[in-house]
LUMTOR-299284 format. One line per 4 residues: number of its first residue (from 1); their letters; for each residue x negated, y negated, z of N, C-alpha, C. Coordinates in steps of 0.001 Angstrom, whole numbers. Layout:
<pavos>
NUM	A	X/Y/Z/X/Y/Z/X/Y/Z ~ ...
</pavos>
This chain:
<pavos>
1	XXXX	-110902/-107246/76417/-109883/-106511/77175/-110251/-106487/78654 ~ -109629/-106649/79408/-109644/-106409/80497/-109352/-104786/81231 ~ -109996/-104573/82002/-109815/-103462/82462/-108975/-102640/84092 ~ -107930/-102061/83636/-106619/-101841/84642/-107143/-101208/86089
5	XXXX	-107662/-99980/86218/-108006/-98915/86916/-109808/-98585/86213 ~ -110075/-98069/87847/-111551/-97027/87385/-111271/-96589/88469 ~ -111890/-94967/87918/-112290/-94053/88476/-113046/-93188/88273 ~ -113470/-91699/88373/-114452/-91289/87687/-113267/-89398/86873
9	XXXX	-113858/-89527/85405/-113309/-88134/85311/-113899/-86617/85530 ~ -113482/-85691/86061/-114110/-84964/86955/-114001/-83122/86486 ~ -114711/-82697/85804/-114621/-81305/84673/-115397/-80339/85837 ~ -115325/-79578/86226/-116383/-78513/86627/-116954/-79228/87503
13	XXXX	-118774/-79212/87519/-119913/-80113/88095/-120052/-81561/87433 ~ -119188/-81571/86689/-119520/-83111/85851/-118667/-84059/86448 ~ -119334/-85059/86723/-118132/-86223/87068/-118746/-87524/86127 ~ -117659/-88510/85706/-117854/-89357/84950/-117113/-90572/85132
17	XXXX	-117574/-91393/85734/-117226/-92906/86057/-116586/-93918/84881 ~ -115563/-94020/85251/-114639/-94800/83906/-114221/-95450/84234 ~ -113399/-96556/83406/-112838/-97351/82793/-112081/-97455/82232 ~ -110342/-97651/82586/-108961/-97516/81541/-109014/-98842/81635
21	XXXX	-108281/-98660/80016/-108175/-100379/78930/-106740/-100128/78468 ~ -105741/-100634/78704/-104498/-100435/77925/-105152/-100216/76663 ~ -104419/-99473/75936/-104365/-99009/74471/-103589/-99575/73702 ~ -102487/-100128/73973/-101426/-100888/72896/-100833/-102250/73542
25	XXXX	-100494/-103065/72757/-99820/-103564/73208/-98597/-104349/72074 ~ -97691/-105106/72881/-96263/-105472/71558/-96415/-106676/70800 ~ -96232/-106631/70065/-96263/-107902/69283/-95274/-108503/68745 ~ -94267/-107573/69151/-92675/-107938/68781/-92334/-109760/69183
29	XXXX	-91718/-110627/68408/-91549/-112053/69034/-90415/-112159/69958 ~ -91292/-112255/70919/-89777/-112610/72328/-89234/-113817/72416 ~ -88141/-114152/72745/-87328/-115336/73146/-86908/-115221/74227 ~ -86537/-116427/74802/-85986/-116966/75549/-84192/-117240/75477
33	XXXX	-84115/-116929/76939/-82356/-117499/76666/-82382/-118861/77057 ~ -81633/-119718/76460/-81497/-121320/76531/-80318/-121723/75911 ~ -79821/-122799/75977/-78731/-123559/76384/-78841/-124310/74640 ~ -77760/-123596/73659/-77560/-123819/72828/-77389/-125217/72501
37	XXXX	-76849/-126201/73194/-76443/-127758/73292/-78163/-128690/73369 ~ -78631/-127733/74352/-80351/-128696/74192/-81340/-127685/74109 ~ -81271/-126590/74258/-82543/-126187/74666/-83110/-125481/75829 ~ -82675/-126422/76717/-82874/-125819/77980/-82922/-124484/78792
41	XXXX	-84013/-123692/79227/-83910/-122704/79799/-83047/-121976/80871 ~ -82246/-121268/80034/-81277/-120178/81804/-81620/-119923/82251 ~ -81657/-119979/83374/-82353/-119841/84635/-80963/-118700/85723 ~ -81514/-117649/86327/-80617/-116458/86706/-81295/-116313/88266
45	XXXX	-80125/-116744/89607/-80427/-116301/90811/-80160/-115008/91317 ~ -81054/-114740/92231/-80553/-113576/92845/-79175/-113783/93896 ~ -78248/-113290/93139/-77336/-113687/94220/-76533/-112453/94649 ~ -76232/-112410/96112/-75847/-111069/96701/-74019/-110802/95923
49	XXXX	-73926/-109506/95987/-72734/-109339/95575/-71533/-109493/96244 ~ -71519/-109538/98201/-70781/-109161/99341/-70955/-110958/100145 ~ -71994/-111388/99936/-71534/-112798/100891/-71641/-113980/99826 ~ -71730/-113377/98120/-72576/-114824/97290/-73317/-115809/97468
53	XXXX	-74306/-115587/98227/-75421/-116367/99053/-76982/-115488/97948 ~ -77311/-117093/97723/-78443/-116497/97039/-79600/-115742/98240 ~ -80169/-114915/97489/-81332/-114170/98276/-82381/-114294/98003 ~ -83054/-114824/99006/-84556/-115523/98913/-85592/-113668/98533
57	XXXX	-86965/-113997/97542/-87422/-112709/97630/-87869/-111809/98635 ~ -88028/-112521/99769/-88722/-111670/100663/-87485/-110763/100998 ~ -86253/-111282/100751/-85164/-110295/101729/-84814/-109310/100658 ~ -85226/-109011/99476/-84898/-108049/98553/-85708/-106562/99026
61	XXXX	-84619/-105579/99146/-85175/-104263/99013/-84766/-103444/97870 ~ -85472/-102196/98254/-84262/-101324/97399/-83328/-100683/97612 ~ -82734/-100240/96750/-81323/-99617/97156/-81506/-98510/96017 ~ -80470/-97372/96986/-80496/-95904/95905/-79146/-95639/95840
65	XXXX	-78079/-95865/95397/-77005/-95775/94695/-76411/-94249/95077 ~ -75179/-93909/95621/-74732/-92882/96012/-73608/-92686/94633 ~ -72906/-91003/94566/-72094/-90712/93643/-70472/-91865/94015 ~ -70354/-92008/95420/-69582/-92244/96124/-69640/-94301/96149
69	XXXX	-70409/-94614/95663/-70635/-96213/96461/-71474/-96085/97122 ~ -71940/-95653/98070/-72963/-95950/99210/-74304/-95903/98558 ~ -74607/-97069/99428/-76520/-97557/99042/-77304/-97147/100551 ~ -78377/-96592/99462/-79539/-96329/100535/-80423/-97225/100733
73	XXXX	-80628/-98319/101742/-81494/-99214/101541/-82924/-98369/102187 ~ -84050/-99011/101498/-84932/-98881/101419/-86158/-100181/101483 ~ -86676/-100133/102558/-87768/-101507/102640/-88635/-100666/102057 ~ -89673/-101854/102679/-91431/-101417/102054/-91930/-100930/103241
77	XXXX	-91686/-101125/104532/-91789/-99857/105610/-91386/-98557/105397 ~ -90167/-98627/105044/-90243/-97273/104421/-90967/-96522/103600 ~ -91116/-96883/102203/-91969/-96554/101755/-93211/-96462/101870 ~ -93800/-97085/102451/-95263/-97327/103256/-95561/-95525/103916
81	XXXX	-94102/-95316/103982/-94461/-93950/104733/-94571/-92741/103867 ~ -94440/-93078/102286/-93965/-91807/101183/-95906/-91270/101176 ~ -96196/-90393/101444/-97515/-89727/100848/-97291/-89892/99161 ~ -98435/-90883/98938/-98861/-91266/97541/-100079/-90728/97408
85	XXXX	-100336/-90367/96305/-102196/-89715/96500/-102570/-91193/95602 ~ -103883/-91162/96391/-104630/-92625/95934/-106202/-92042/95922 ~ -105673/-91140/94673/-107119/-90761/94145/-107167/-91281/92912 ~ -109088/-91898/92812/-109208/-92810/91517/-110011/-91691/90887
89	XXXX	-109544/-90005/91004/-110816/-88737/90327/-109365/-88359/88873 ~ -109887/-88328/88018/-109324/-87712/86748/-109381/-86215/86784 ~ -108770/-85407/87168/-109374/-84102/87643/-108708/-83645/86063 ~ -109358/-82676/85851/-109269/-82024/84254/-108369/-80468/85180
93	XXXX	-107432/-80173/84661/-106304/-79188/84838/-107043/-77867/83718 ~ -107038/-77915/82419/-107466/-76943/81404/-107207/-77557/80467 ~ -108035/-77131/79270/-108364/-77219/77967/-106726/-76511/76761 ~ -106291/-77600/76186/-105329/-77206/75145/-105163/-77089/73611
97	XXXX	-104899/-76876/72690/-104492/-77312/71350/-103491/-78232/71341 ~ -103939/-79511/70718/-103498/-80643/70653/-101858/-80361/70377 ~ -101958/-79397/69207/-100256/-79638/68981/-99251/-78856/70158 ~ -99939/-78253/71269/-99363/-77501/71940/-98297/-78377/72946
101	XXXX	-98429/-79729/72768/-97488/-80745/74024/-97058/-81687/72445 ~ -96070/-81455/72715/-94745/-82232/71563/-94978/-83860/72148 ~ -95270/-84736/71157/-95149/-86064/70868/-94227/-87001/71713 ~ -92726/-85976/72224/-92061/-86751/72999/-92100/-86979/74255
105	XXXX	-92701/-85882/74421/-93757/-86013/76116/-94350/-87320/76465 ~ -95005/-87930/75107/-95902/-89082/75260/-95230/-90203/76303 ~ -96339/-90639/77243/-95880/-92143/77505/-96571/-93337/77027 ~ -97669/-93671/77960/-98557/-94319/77379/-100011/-94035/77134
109	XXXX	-100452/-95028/76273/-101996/-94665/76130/-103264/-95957/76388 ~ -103993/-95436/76881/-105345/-96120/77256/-106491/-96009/77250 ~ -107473/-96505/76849/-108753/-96023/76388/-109789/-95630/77339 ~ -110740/-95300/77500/-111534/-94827/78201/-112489/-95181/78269
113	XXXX	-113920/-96053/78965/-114656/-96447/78827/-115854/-96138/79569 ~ -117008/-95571/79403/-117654/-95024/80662/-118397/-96343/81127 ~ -118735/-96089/82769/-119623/-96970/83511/-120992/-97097/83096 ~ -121763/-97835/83085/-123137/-97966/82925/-123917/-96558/83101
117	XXXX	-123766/-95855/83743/-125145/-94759/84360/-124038/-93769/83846 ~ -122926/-93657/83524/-122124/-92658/82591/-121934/-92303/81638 ~ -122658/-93295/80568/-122999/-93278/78955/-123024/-91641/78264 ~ -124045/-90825/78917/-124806/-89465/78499/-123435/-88450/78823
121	XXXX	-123411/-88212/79866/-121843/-87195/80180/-120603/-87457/79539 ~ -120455/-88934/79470/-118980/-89163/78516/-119115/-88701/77010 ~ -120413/-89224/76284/-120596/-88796/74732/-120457/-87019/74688 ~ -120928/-86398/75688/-121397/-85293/76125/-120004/-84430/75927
125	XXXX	-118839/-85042/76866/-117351/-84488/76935/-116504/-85021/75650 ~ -117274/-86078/74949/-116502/-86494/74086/-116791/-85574/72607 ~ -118175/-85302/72388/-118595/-84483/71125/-117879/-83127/71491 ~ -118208/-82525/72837/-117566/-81602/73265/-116009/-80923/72472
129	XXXX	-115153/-82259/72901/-113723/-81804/72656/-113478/-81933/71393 ~ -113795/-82911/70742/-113820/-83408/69328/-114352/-81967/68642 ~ -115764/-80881/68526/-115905/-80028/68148/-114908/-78625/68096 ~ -114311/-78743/69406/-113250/-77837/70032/-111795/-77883/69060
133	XXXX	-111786/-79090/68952/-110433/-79196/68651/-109397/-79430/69503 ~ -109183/-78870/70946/-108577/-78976/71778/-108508/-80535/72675 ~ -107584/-80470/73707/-107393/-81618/74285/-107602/-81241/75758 ~ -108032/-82071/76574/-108002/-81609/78176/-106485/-82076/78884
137	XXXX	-105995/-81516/79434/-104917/-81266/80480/-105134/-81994/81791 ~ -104785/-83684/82105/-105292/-83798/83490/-104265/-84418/84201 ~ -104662/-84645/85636/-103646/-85119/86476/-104264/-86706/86889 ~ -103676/-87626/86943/-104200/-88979/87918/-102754/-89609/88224
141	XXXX	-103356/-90684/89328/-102521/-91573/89769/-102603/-93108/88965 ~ -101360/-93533/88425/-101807/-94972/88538/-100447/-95578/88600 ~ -100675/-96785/88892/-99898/-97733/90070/-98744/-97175/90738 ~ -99495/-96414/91441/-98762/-95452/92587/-97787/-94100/91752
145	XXXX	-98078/-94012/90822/-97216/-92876/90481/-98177/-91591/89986 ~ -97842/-90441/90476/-98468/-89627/89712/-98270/-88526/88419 ~ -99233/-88890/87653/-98398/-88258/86183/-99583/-87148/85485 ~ -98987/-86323/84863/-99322/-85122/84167/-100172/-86074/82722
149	XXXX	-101411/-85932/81825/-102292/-86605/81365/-102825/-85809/80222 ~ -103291/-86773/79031/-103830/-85798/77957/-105044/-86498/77966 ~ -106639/-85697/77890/-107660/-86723/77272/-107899/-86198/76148 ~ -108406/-86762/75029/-108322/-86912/73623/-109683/-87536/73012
153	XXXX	-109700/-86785/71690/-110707/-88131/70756/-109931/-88935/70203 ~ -110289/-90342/69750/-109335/-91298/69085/-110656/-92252/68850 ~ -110940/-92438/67298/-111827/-93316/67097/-113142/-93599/68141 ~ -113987/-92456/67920/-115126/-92072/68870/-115435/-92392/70279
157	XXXX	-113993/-92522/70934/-113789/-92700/72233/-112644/-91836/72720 ~ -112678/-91654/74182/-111694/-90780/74883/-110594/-91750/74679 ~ -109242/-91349/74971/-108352/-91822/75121/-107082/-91102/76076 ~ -106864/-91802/76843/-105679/-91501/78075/-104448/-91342/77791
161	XXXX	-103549/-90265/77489/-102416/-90601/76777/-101395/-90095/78202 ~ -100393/-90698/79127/-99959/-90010/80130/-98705/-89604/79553 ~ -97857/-88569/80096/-97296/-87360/79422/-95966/-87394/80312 ~ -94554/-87710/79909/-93265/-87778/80539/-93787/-86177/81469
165	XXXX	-92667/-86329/82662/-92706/-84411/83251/-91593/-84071/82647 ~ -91812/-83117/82911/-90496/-82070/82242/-89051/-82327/82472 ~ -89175/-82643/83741/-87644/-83735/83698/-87105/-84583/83119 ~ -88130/-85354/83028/-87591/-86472/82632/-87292/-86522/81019
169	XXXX	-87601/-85489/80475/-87386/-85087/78872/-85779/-84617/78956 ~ -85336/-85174/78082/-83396/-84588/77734/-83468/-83456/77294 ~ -82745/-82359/77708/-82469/-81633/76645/-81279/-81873/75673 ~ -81270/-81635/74174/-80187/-82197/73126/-79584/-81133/73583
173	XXXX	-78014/-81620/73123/-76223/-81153/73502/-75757/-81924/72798 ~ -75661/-81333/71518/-74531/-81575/70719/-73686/-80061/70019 ~ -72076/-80684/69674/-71586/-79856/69252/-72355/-78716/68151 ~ -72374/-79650/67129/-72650/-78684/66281/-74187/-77818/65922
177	XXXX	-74540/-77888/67072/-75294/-76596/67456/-75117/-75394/67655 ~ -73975/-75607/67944/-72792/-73870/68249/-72692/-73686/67142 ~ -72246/-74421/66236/-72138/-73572/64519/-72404/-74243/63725 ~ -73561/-74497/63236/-74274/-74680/62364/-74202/-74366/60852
181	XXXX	-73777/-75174/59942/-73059/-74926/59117/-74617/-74124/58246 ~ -73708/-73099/56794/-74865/-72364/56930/-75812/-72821/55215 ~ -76914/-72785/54810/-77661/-73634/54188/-78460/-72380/53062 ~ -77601/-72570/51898/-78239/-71669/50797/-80004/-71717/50534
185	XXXX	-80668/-70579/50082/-81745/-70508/49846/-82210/-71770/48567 ~ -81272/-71599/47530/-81710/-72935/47064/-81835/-74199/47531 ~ -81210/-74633/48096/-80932/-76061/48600/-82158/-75900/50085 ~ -82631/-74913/50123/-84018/-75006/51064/-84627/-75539/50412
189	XXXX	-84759/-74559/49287/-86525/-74480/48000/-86380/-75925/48174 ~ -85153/-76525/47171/-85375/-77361/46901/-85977/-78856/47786 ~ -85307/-78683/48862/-85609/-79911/50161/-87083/-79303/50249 ~ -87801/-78419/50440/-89359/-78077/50414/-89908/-78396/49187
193	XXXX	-89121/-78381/47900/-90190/-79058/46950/-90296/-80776/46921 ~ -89292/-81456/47255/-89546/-82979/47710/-89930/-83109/48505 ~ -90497/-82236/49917/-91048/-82622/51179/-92617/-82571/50477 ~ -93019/-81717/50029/-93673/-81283/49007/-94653/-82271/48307
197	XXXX	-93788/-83055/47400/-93746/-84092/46602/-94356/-85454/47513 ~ -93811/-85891/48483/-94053/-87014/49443/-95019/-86510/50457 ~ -95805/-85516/50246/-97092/-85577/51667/-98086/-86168/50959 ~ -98623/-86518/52105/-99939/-86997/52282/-100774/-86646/53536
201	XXXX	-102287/-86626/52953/-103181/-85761/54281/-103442/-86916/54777 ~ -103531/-87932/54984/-103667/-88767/55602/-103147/-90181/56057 ~ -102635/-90301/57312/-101705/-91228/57697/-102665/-93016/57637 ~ -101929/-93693/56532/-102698/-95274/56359/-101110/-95896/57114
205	XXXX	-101411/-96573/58573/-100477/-97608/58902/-100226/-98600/58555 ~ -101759/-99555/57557/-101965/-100887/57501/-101285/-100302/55978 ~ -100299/-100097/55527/-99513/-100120/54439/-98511/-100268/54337 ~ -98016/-100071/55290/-96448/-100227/56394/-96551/-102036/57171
209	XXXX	-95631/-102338/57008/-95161/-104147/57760/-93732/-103425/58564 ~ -93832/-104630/59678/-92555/-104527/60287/-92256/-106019/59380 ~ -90891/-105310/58708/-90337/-106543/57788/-89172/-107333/58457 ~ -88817/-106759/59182/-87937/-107542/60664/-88875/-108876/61024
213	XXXX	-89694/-108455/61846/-90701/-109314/62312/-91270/-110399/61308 ~ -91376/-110002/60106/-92132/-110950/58921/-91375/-111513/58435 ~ -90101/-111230/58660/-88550/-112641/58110/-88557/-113548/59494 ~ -88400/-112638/60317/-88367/-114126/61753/-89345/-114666/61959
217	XXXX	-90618/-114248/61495/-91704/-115268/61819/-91831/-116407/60764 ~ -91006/-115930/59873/-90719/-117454/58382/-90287/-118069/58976 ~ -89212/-117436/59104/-87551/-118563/59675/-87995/-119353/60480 ~ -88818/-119062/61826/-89317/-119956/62722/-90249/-120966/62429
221	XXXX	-90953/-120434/61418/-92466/-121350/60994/-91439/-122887/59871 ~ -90405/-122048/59165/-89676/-122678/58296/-88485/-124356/59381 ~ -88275/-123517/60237/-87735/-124549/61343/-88870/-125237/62122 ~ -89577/-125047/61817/-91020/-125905/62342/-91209/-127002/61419
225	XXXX	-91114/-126368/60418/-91722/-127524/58862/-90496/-128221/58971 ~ -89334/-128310/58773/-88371/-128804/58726/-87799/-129642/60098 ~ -89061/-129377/60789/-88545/-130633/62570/-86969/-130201/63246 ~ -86874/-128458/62646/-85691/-128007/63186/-85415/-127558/64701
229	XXXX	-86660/-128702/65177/-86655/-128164/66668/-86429/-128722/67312 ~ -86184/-128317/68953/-85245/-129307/69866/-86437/-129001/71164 ~ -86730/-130423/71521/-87307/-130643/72296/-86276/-130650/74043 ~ -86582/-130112/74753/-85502/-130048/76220/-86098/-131204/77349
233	XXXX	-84808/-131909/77960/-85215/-132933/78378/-86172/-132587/79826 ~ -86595/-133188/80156/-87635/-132639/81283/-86985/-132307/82376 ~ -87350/-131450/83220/-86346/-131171/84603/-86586/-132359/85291 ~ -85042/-132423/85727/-85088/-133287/86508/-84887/-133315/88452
237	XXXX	-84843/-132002/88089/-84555/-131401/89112/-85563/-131814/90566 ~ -86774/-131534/90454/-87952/-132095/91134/-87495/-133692/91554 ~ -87399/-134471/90348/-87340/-135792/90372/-86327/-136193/90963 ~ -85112/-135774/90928/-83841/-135947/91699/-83774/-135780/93477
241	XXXX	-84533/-134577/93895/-84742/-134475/95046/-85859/-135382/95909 ~ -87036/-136132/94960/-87674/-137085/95346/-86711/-138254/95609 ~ -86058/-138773/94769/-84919/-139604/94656/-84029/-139691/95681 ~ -83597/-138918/95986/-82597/-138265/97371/-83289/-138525/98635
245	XXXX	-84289/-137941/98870/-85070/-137887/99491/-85721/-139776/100301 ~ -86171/-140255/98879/-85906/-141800/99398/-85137/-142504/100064 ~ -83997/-141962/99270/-82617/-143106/99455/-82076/-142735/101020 ~ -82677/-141770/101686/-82033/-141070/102877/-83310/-142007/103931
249	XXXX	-83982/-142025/103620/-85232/-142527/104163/-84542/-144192/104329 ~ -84735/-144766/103508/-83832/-146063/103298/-83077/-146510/104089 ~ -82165/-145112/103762/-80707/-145347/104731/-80547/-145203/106398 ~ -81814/-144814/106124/-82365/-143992/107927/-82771/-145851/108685
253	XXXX	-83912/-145954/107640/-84506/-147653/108480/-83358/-148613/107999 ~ -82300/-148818/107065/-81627/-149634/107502/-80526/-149689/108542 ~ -80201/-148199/108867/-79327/-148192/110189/-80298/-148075/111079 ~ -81298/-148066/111238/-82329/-148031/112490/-82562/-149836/112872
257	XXXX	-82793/-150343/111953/-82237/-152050/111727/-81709/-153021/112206 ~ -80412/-152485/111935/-78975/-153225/112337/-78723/-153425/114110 ~ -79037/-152250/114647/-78641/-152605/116539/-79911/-153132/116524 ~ -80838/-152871/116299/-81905/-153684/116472/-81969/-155360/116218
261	XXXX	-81254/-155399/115223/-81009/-156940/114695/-80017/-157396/115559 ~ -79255/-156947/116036/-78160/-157589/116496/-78629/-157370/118197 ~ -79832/-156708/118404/-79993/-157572/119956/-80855/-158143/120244 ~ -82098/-158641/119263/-82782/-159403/119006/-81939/-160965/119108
265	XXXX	-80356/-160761/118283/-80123/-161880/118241/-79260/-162469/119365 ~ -78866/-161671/120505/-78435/-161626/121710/-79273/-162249/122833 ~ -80475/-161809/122773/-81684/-162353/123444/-82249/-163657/122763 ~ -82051/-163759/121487/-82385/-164622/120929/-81407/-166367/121702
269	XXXX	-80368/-166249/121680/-79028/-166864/121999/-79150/-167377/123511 ~ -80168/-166107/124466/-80046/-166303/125963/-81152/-167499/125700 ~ -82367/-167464/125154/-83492/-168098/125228/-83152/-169364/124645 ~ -82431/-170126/123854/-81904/-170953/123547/-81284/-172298/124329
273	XXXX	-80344/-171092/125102/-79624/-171672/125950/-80531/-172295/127363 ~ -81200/-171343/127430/-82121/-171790/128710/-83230/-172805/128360 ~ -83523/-173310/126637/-84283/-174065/126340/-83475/-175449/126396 ~ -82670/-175437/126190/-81500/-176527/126278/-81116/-177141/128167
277	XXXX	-81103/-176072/128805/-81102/-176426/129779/-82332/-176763/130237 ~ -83403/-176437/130350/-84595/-176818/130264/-84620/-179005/130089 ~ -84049/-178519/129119/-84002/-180114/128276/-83462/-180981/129298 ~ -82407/-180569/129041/-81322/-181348/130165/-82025/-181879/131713
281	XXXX	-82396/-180623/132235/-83629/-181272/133351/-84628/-182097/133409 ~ -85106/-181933/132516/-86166/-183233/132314/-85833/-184606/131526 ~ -84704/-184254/130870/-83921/-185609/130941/-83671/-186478/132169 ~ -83038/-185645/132750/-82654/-186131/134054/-83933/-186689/135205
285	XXXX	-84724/-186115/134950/-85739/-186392/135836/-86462/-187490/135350 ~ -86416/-187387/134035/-87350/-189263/133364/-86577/-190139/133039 ~ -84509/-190000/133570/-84125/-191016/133142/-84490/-192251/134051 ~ -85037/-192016/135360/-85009/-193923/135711/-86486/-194266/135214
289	XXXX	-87124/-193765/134558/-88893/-194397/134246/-88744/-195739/133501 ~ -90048/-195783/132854/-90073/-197186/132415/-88896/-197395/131060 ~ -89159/-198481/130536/-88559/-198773/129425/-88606/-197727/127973 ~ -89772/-197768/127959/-90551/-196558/126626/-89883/-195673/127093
293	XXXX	-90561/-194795/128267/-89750/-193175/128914/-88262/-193529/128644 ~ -87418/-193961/128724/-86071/-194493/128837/-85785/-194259/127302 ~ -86485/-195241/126777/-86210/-194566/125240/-86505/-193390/124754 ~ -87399/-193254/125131/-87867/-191115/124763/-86687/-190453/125345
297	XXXX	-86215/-190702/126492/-85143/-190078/127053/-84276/-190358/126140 ~ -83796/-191524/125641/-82279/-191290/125201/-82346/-190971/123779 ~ -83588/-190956/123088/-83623/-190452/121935/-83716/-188523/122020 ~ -84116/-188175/123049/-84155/-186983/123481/-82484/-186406/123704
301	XXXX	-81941/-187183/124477/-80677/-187132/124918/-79702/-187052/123659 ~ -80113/-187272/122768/-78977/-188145/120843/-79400/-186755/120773 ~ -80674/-186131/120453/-81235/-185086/120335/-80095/-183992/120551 ~ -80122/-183702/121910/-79061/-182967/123153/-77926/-183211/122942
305	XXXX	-77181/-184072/122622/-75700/-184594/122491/-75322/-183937/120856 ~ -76235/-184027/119967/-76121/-183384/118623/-76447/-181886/118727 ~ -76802/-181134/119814/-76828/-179728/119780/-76216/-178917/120755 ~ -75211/-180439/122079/-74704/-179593/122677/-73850/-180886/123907
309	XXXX	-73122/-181004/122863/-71940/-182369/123659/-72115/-182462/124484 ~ -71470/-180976/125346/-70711/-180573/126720/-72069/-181304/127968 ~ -73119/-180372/127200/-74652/-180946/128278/-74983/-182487/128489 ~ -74556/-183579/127473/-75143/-184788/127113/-73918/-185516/128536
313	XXXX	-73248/-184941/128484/-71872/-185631/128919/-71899/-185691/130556 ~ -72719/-183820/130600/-72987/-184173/132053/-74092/-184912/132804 ~ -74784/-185184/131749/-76053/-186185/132220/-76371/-187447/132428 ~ -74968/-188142/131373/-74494/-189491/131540/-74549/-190190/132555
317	XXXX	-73402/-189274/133877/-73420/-190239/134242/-74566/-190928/135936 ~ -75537/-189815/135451/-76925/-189694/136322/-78175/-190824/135916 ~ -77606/-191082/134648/-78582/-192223/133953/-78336/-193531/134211 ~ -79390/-194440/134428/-79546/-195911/134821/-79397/-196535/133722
321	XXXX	-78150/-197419/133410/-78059/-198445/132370/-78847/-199487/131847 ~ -79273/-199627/130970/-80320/-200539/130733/-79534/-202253/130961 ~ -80478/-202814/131426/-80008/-204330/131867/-80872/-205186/131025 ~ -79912/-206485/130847/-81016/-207255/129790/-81755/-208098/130723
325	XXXX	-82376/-208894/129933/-83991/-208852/130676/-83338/-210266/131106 ~ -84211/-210853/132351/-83912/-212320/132960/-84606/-212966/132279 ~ -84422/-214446/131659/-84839/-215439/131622/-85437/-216441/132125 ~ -86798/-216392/132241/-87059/-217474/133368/-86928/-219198/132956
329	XXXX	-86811/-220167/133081/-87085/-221415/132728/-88680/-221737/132820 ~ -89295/-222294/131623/-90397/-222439/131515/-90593/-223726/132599 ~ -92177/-224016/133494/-92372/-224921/134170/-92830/-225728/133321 ~ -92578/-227070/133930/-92966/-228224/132815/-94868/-228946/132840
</pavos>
């Protein structure tokens, strides 16, 4: 067990360093709400009533509800300002007879555990009350509230039982309390001789089942054996927004891309052109060379004329025609 609160409990000159342990807890089988078709868990936002805009937690306060409609909001500044007593002392009020505080008072209960160097004073208050018979009367705080307290024996340890206030107990209002229909002396005897009949001095729980609980824990174990179960498909929710998330990314560098591509290929087009002209000049400049150069030229030029007519045409007519060669007559 883990342990909630310590503090020390505090009688007269005695003080005693403790340890509260919840005392009970449920065992009732809880469920879940889910989505009859798969499985899937409902899931419930906070959503405002006046703009339907969900509300993130930090912006949640409280509110105190008027007869009229009107809400009292309330932050945690506010409250910050309520005087809470934030004492961890168990102060003992007075000594009672157990049956003297009615059962419905009860709230909860928690065990008591003393600190190391507290062993001797706790057995001390514990043989104490246990001999007495009585119960101690105390006051503490816990998680910020302060409540009216019983300490107790319960299986050779103290036990914390905290105690509704007097308010908060109903008083019953019903009709027929005003007249009470009226109940012969026999038909007492008799309901006292079957009350009679059914006591027992001593309360055994482990004889008693919650039989609610012991049919649904079949049924479930029974839909287990039988593979009557539905597995829910994984959220996809996470995965979808990764997804999204890409495709925007994507869509970002391929329009980041496109003007980019298209003036790459603008500049691309200028440099071209000026390589061509380039050409054209040094055509022109090696068309009168030798025979070879002459041919490099006009194979250069076929070159130029196949990538750009208009240029070949103006270079024509700057070029020296080739002449055929003279013949000499051999001497005899």
């Amino acid at each position: 067990m883990r342990s909630m609160w310590k503090g020390t409990v505090s009688f007269g000159l005695v003080s005693i360093p403790i340890h509260l342990y919840a005392a009970t807890e449920g065992k009732s089988i809880s469920f879940r709400q889910v989505h009859a078709a798969d499985g899937g868990r409902v899931q419930y936002k906070r959503v405002c009533s006046i703009d339907g805009q969900e509300v993130p937690y930090a912006e949640v306060a409280k509110g105190y509800e008027l007869d009229d409609g009107s809400m009292v909001v309330l932050t945690d500044e506010d409250l910050a300002d309520v005087p809470v007593s934030s004492s961890k002392s168990i102060d003992v009020l007075e000594f009672l007879p157990l049956e003297a505080i009615d059962p419905i008072s009860y709230d909860r209960s928690y065990f008591v555990e003393p600190q190391k160097a507290a062993t001797k004073p706790y057995v001390l208050l514990r043989d104490a009350l246990g001999k007495s018979g009585r119960v101690a009367l105390v006051k503490v705080t816990l998680r910020q509230r302060e409540s009216l307290a019983l300490l107790r024996v319960y299986a050779d340890v103290l036990v914390l039982s905290t105690l509704l206030w007097p308010e908060e107990v109903r008083t019953p209002d019903f009709g027929f309390l005003d007249d009470p229909p009226q109940i012969r002396d026999q038909e007492l005897a008799m309901a006292g001789s079957l009350i009679d009949s059914m006591t027992e001095d001593v309360f055994e729980p482990d004889q008693y089942q919650d039989s609610y609980q012991q049919a649904l824990r079949e049924l479930i174990d029974a839909k287990i054996a039988g593979k009557g179960t539905t597995k829910p498909a994984p959220d996809r929710k996470g995965e979808a927004q990764v997804v999204d998330l890409m495709s925007a990314l994507q869509a970002s560098i391929s329009a980041t891309r496109k003007p980019r591509a298209t003036k790459n290929s603008g500049s691309g087009s200028r440099k071209t052109a000026g390589k061509a002209a380039e050409e054209r000049k040094t055509t022109t400049r090696k068309s009168g060379g030798a025979g070879s150069t002459a041919k490099s030229t006009t194979r250069s030029g076929q070159g130029s004329r196949s990538r750009d007519s208009g240029s070949d045409k103006a270079a024509t007519p700057k070029s020296t025609p080739r002449k055929a060669p003279v013949r000499r007559p051999k001497s005899a």
